[in-house]
Backbone bond lengths (Angstrom), bond angles and torsions (degrees), N, CA, C in turn:
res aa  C-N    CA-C-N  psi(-1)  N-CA   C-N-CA  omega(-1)  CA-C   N-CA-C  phi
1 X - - - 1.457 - - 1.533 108.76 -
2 X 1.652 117.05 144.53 1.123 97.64 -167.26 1.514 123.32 -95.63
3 X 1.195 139.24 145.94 1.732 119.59 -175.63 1.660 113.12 -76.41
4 X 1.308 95.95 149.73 1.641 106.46 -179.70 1.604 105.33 -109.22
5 X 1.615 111.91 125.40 1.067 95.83 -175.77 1.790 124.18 -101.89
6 X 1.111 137.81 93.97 1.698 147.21 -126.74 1.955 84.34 -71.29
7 X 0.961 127.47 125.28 1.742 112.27 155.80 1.915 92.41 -100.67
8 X 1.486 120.49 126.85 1.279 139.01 -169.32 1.393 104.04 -119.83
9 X 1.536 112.56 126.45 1.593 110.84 -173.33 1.352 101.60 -157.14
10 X 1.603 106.02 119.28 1.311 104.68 -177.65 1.446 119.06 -76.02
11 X 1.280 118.99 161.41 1.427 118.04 -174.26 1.280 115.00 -108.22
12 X 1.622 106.88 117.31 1.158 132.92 169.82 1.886 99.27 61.46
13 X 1.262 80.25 69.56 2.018 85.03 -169.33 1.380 113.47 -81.06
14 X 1.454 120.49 -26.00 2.106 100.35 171.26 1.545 103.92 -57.73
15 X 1.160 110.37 -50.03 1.604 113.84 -148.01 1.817 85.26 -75.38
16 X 1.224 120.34 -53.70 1.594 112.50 -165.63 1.606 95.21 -74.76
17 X 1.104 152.12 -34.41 1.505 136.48 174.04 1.630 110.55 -57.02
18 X 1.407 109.90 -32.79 1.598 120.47 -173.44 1.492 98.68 -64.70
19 X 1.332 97.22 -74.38 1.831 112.51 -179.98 1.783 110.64 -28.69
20 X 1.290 129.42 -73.72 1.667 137.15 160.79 1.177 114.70 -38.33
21 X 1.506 132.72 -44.54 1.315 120.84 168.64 2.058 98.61 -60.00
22 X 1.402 128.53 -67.94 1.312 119.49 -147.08 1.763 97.31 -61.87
23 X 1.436 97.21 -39.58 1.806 95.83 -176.99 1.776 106.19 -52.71
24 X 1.019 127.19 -45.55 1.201 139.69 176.15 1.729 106.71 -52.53
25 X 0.907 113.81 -44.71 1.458 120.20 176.72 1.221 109.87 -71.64
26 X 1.412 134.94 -33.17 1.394 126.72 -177.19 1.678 101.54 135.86
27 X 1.186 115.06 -2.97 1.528 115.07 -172.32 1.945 101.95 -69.62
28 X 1.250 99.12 138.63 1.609 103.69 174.10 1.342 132.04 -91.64
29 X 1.754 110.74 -20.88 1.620 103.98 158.30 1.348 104.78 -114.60
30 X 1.330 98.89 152.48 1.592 133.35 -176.81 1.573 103.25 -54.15
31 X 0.887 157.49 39.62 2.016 138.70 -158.11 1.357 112.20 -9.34
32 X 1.591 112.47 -34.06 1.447 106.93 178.43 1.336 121.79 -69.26
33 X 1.238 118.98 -17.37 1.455 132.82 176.68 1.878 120.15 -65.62
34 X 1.609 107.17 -48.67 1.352 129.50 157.10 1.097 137.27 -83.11
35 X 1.036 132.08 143.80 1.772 129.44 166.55 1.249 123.22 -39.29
36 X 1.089 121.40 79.91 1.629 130.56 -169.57 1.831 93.39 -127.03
37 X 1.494 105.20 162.01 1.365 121.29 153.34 1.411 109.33 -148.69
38 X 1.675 115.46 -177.69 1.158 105.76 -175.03 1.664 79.76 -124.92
39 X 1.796 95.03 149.29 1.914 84.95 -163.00 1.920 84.32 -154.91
40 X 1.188 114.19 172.49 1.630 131.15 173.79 1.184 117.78 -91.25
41 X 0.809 121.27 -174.68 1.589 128.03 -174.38 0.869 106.78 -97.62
42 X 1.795 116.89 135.76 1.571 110.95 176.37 1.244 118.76 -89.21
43 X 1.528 114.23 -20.77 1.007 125.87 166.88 1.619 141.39 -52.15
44 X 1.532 96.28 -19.27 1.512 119.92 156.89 1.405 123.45 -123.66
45 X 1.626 107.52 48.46 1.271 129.68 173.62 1.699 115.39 49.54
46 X 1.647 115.49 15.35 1.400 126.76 174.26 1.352 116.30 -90.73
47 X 1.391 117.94 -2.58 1.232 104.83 -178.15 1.365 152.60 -93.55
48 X 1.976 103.30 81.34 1.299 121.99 -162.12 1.788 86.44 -105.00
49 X 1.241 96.42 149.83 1.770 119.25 164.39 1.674 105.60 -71.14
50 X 1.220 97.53 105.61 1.730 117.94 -177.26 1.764 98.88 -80.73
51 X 1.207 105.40 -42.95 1.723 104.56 -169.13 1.539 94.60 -166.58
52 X 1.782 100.10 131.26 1.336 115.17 179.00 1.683 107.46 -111.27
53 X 1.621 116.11 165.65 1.310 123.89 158.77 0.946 132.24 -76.48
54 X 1.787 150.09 152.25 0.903 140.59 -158.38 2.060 116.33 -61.48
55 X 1.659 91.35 -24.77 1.292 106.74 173.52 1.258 110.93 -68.87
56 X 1.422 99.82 -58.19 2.226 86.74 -163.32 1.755 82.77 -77.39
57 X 1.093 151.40 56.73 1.384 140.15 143.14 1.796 94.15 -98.09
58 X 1.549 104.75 -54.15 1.206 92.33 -164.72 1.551 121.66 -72.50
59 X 1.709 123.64 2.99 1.684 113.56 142.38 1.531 119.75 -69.45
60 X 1.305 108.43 0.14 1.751 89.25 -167.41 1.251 119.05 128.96
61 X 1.462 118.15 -29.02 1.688 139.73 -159.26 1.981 91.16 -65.19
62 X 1.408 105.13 128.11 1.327 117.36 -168.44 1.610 98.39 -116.35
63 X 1.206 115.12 144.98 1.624 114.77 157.14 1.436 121.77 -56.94
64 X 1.286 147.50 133.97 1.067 160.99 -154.20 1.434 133.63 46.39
65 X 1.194 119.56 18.03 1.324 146.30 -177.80 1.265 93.11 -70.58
66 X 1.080 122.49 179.91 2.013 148.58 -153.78 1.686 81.76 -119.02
67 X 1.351 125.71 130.80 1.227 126.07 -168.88 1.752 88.39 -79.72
68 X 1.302 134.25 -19.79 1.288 128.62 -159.55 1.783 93.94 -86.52
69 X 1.037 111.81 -39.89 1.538 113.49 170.81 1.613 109.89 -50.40
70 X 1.493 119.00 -64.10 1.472 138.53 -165.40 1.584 96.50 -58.92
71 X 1.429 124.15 -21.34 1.732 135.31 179.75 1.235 112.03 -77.48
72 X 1.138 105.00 -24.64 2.220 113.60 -168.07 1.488 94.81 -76.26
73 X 1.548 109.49 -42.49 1.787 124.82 -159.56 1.445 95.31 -78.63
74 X 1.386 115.25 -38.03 1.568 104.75 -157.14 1.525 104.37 -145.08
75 X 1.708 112.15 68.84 1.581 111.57 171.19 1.725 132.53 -12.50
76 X 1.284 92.35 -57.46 1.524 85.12 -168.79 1.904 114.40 -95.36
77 X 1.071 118.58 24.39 1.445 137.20 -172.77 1.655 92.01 -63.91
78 X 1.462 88.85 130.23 1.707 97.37 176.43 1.424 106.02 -125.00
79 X 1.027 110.39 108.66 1.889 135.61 157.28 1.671 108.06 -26.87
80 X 1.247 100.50 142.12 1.558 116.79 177.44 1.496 103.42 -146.37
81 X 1.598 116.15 132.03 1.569 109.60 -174.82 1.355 88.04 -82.84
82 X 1.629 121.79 173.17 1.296 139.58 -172.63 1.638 96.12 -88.01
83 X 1.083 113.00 163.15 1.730 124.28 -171.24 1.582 102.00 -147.07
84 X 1.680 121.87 56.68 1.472 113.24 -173.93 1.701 115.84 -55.19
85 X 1.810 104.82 -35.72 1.588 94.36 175.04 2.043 127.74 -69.45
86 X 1.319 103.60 3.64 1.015 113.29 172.48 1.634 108.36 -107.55
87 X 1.669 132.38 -32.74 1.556 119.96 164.39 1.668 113.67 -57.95
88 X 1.358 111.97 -28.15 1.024 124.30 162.56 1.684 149.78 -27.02
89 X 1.552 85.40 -49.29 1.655 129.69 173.97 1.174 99.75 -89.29
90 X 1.366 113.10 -44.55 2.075 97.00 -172.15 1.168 102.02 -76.48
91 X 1.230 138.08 -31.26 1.679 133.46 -145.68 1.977 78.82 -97.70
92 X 1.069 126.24 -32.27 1.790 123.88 169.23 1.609 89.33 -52.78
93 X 0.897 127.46 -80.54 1.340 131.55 -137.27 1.603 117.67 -67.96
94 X 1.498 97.04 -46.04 1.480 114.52 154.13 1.705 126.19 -47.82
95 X 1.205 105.75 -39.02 1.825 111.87 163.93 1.451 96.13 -73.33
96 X 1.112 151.59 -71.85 1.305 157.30 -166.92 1.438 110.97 -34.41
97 X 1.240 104.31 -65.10 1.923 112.61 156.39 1.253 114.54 -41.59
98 X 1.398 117.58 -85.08 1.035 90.64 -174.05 2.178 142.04 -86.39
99 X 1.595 98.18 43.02 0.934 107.02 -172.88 1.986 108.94 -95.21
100 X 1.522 98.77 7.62 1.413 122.31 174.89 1.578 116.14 -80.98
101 X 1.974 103.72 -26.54 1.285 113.92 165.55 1.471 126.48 -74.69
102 X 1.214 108.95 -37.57 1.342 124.99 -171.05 1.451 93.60 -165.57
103 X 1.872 101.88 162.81 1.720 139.59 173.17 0.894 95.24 -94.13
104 X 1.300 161.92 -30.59 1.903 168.34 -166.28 1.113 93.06 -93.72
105 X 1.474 136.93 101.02 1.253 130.61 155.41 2.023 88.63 -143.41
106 X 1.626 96.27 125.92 1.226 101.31 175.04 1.882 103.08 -115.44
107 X 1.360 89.97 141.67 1.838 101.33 166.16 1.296 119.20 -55.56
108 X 1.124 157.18 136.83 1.492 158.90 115.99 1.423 131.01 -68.06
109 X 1.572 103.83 -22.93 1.642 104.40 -178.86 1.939 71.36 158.32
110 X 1.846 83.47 155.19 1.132 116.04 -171.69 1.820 109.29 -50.15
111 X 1.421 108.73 -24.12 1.581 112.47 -171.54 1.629 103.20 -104.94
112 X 1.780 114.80 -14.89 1.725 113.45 -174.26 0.955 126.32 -124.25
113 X 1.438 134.34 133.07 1.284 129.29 178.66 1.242 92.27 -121.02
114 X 1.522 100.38 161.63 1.852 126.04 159.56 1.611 89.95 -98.56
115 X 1.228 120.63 171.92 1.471 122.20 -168.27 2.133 91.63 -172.34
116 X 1.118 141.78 122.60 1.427 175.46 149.36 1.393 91.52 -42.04
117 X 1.440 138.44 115.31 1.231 153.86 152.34 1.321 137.25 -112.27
118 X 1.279 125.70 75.42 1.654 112.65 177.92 1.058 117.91 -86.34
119 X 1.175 114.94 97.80 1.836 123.25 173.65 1.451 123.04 -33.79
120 X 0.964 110.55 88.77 1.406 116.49 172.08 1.507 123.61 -113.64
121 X 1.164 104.47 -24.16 1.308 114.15 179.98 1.614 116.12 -126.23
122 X 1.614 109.58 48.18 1.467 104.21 -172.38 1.634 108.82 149.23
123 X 1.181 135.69 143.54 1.295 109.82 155.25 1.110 111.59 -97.95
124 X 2.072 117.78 -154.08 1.667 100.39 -127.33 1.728 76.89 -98.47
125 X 1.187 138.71 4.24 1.261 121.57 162.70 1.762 118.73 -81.95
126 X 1.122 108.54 -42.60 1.398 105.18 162.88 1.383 131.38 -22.47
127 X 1.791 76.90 -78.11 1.977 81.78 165.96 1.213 126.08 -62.14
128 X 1.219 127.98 -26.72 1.506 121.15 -165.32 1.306 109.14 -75.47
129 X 1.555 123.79 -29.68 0.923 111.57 -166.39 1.790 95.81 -93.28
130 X 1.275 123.52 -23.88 1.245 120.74 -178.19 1.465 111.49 -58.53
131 X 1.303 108.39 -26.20 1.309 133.43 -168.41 1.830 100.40 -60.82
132 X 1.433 90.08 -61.42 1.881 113.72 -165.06 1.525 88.44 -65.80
133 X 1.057 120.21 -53.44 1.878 121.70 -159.65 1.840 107.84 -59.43
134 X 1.652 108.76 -40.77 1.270 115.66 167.32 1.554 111.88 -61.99
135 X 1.668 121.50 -39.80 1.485 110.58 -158.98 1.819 97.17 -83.17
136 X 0.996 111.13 -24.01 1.356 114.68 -175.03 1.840 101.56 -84.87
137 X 1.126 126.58 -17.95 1.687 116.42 -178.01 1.072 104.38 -80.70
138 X 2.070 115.81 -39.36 1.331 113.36 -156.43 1.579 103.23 -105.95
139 X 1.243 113.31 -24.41 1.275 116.39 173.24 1.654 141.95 -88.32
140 X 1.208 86.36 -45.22 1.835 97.55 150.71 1.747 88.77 125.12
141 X 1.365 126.40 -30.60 1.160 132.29 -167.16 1.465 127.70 -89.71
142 X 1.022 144.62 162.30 1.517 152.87 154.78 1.625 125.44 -56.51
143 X 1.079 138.69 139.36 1.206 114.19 166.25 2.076 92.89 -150.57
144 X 1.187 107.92 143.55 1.509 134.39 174.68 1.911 102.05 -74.65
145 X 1.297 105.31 126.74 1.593 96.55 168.89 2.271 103.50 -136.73
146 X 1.171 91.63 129.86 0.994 74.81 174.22 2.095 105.29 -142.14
147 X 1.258 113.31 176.40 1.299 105.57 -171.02 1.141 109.74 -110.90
148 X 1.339 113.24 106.05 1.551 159.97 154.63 1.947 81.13 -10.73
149 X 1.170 122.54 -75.93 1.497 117.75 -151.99 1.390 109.87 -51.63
150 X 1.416 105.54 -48.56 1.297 110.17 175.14 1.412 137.16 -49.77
151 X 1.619 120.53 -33.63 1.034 138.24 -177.81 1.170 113.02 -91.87
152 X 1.766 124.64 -10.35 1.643 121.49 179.07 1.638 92.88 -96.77
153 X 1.528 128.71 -28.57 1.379 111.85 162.20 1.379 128.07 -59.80
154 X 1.808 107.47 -39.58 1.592 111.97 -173.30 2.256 95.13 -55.12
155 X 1.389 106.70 -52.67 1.618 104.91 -169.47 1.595 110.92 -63.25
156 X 1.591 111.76 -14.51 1.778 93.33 -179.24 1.801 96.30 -102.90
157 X 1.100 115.03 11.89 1.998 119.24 166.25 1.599 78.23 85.95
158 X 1.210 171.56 2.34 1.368 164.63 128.96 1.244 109.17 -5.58
């Protein structure tokens, strides 16, 4: 049987790991809902937009931009410091999940994995979406899955 290989990437994971932690805490709007990003301090010359909301995307607000730039485009944009020991925990927890699918789950970056699939119980849409519906019930977040095999044939013209 042949293996499917899942490439899994959460969406827009500082700002949506931030957002689930504060909702989780008791916070009442979503950040993803408003013009928020998650950005550095300017005050220690870090302050580029690490991860924006779907809102301040739609003024313009770019990842790594000068948050004072990303402010001209989008007035009411509200700043979030970065929380790596908490992306930390999700991207743990998120391997942990899905380590129920498969033992082959390789890192790519703190927000991506490749993940080893032999369909046995589903094909690769089945799972994927069973996949997304679990990470989003238990996790609070979104995540993109798409199949790795397919896309290393589409780049060699295969």
């Amino acid at each position: 049987m042949e293996k499917i290989i899942f490439h899994i990437d959460v969406n827009n994971a500082f700002l949506s790991w931030t957002a689930v932690d504060m909702l989780k805490k008791g916070e009442n709007i979503d950040i993803r809902t408003i013009p928020s990003a998650i950005a550095g301090d300017p005050k220690t010359r870090t302050g580029v937009i690490l991860a924006k909301s779907p809102v301040a995307k739609s003024f313009g607000v770019i990842t790594g931009e000068p948050i004072f730039q990303a402010k001209k485009k989008c007035k009411n944009l509200i700043c979030y410091p970065p929380n790596f020991k908490l992306y930390c925990e999700n991207s743990n927890k998120l391997k942990e999940l899905l380590s129920k699918y498969s033992d082959k789950i390789e890192p790519f970056s703190i927000d991506e994995v490749f993940m080893e699939y032999v369909p046995l119980f589903g094909s690769f849409m089945e799972v994927a979406k069973r996949i997304q519906k679990e990470v989003q019930n238990t996790l609070g977040f979104t995540v993109n899955i798409r199949n790795f095999n397919k896309q290393v044939t589409r780049k060699n013209g295969k």
